[in-house]
N, C-alpha and C positions, 0 to 999 in steps of 0.2 A: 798747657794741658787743658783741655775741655774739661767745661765743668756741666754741661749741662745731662749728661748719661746718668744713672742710677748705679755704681759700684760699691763693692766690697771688698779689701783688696787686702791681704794676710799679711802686715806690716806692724809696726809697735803704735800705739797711740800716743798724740799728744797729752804730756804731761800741764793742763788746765784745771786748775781751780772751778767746777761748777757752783752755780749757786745750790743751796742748800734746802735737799726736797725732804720730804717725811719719808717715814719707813713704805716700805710696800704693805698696800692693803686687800692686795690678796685677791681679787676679782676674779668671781668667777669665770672661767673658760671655756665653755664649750661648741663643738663644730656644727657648723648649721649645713652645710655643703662642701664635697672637696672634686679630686680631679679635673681640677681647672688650671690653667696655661696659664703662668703668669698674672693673676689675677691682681687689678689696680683700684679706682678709684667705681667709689659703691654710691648709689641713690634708692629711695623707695616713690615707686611709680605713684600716682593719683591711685591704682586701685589696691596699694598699699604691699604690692611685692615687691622683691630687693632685686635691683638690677646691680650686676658688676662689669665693669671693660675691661676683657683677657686682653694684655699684651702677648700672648701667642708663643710658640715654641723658636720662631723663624721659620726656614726649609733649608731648601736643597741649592737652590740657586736664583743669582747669582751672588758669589761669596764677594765681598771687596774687606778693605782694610775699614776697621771700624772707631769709631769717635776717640778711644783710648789706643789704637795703633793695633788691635787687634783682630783678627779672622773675625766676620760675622756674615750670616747666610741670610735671606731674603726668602720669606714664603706668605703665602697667603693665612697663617694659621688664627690670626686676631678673631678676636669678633667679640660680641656682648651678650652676657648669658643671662636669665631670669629665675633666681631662687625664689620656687614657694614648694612649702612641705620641704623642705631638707632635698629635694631635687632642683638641680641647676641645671636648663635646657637654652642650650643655645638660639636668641632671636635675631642675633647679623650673625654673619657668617662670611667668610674668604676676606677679611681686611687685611690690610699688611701688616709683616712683622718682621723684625731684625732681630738675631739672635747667633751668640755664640752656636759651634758645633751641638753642644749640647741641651743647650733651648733655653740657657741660663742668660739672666741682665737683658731679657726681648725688650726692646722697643717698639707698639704698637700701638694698639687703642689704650686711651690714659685714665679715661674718667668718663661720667655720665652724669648729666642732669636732665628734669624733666618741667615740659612747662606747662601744663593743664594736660588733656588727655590726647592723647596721638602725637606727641612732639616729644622724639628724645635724641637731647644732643648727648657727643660722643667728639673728644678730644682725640685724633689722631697723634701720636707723638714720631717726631725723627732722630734728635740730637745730633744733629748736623749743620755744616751752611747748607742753606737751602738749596746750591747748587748740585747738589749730592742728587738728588731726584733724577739728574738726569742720567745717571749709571743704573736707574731703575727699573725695571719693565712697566709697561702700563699700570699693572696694579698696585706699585709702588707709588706712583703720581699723588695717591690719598695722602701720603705723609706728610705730615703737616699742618693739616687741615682740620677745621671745624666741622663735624657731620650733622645733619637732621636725618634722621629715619635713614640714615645707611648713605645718604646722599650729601655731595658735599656745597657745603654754602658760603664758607669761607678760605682762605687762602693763609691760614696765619704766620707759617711760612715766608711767602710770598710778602706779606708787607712785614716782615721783618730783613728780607734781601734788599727791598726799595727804602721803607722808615728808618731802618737801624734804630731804636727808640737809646740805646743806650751809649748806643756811637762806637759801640767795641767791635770786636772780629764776628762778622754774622754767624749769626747759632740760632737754631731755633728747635723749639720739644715744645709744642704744647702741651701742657701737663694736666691742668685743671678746667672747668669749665662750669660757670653759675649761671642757669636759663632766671631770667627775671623778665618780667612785663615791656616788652619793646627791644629788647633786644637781652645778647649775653655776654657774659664777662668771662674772660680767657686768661689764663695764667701760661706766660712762653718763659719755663724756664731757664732754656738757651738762652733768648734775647733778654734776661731780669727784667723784664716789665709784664705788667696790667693791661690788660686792652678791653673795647668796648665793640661789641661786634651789633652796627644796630641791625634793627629789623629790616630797615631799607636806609642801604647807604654807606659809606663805605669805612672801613677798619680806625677806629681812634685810639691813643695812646693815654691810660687814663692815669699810670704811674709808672717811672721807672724807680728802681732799689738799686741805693747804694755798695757800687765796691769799697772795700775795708782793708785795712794790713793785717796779717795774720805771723804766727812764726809758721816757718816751715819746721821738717824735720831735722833738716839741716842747720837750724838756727838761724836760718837767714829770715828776716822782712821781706814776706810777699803780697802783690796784691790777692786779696780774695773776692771773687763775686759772690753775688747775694744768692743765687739762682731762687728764685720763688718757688711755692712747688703746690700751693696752693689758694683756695679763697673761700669765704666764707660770708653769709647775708650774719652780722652783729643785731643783738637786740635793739641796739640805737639805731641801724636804719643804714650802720657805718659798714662799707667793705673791708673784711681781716684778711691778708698776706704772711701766710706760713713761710718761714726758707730753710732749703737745707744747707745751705753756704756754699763754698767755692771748695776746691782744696785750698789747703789741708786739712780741710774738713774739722776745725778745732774744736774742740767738745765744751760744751758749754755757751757757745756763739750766738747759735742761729735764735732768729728773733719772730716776733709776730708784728707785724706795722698793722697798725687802723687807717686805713683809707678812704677821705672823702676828696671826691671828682673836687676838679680844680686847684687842691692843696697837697702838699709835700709830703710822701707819708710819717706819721709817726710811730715810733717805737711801742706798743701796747703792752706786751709782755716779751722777756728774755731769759736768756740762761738753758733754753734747751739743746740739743745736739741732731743736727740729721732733721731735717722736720718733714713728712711727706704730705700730710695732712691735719686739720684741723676743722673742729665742729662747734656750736654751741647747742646747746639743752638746759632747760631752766636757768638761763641767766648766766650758767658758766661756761667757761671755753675749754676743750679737750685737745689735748696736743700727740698728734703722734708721732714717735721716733721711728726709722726704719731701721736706727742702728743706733741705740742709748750711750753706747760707751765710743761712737763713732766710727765713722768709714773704712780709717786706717787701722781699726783696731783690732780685726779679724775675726771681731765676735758677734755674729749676727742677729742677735737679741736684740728687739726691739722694746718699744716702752707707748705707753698709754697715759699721757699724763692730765689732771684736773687741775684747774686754777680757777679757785675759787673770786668772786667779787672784788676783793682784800687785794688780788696778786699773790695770795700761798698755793703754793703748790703740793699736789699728792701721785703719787704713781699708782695709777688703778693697778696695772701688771704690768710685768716684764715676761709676760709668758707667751712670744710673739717672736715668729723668726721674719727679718726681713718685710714686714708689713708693707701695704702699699696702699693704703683707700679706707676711710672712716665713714661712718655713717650712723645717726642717732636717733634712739624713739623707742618711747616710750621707758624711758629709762634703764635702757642697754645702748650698750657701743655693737657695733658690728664692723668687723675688722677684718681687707683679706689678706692673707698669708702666706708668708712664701712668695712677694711680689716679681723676684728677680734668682730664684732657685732655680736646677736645671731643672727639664722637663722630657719626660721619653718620649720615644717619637709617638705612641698610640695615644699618650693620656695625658697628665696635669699632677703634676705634685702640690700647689696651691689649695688653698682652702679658705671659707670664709668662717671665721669663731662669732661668736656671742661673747657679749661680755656683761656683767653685773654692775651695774654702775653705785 
């Protein structure tokens, strides 16, 4: 089974022991933008607006058999929208996207970063081996790929068909992506690993994340991959690796590794479930679940969690269906919503909330 697609799947959850958070503190909620397509991974520009990457509804055609063994359709619907005042206006437009009949679990544009003024990168996602491109029509070809300003600069894909960094069955989703000074760092789901996209020169592998044994449902010992699904610049200077895990998606798992180029990642914090993203603000780290009680668990409630300095943990909310992309400042979380929800064919059932920190 592929682990690298975003699901939800109405099954019983694993019976795991989490580690032990506080009560809910309640954090305020409210919606700063909505009818957006699959809305994922959020930044605020140099001139201080909130950009979001819609994974998009899919289309019409061409339908193939999709990562999970399911129908999914192929359209141009992706792009990346720019919240300010409570309006969200689309600034790319026609990227690809994959998506069930009904617009629901797209896979398109994943995330955005920015790096001084006129540079914004945009992670293309596929969840596929990267052979799959070629059942695509031209505008399908972006999947995969690392964007600047709608254009693409990298292949992430592509050196994940050639690297294999983790040496498993090629898969590749780029999911995250951090613009830093001289080049940027990529999160390939699919492939479990880190990469280094420099300015000039070509793709490096800066960590791969460990597969683990899991129970299945079945009771049996399975491998589980880590799939990463994000990264974050640490106030030490150190890269953070959010994962959501592999199936069976065990509740309680999925971990945070601190990474420095050159060395093995380590464990930084653990015990949450689903992870899609993570942030720091003042010194602490914010975790978010896509799915708090887990993938198989059929409850789409997501979560928002604090970890303070110490390692304790607090769940700002659980008022959060299916999330997909965090973003921090000024002492609110901004969170979008509804990542992998259906979608009608006119509009967006996605949203982006506020949150109270």
């Amino acid at each position: 089974m592929r682990t690298s697609r975003i699901l939800l799947t109405a099954a019983t959850a694993l019976a795991v022991t989490l580690v032990p958070l506080s009560a809910e503190a309640g954090g305020t909620v409210s919606t700063v933008a909505g009818g957006l397509q699959s809305p994922r991974g959020l930044a605020f520009s140099p001139d201080g607006a909130l950009y979001v990457a819609e994974s998009g509804r899919g289309g019409d055609a061409p339908c193939l058999t999709g990562p999970e063994g399911d129908e999914v359709c192929f359209g141009t619907s992706g792009g990346v929208s720019r919240i300010d005042h409570g309006r969200a206006t689309r600034v790319l437009t026609g990227l690809p996207s994959i998506a069930g009949r009904d617009g629901s679990q797209a896979i398109g544009p994943s995330d955005v970063s920015f790096l001084g003024k006129g540079n914004m990168y945009v992670t293309v996602g596929l969840g596929a081996d990267p052979a799959m491109r070629a059942a695509l029509p031209p505008a399908g070809q972006l999947m995969g790929w690392l964007l600047r300003n709608g254009k693409p600069v990298a292949d992430i894909a592509g050196y994940e068909a050639t690297a294999n960094p983790d040496r498993g069955q090629p898969d590749s989703n780029p999911n995250s992506v951090l613009a830093l000074p001289g080049g940027r760092v990529v999160v390939d789901a699919g492939g479990n690993s880190l990469l280094w996209v420099p300015e000039h020169g070509r793709i490096q592998t800066i960590a791969v994340f460990p597969t683990r044994t899991a129970t299945a449902p079945d009771g049996s010992q399975v491998p589980m991959q880590s799939v990463p699904t994000s990264v974050a610049l640490g106030p030490d200077g150190a890269l953070y690796v959010g994962e959501l895990t592999g199936f069976p998606f065990p509740q309680g798992a999925a971990r945070v590794y601190r990474v420095v180029p050159g060395k093995a990642p380590q464990v930084y914090a653990e015990g949450f479930t689903n992870v899609i993203d993570i942030g720091f603000t003042n010194g602490k780290l914010y975790v978010l679940e896509i799915a708090h009680n887990g993938l198989l668990s059929g409850n789409p409630a997501g979560a928002l969690i604090q970890v303070d300095r110490n390692g304790g943990k607090r769940i700002v909310t659980q008022q959060l269906t299916m999330p997909g992309g965090l973003a921090l400042r000024d002492g609110k979380a901004y969170v979008s919503n509804c990542a992998a929800c259906p979608n009608p064919p006119n509009g967006g059932s996605g949203s982006v909330v506020r949150i109270g920190l």
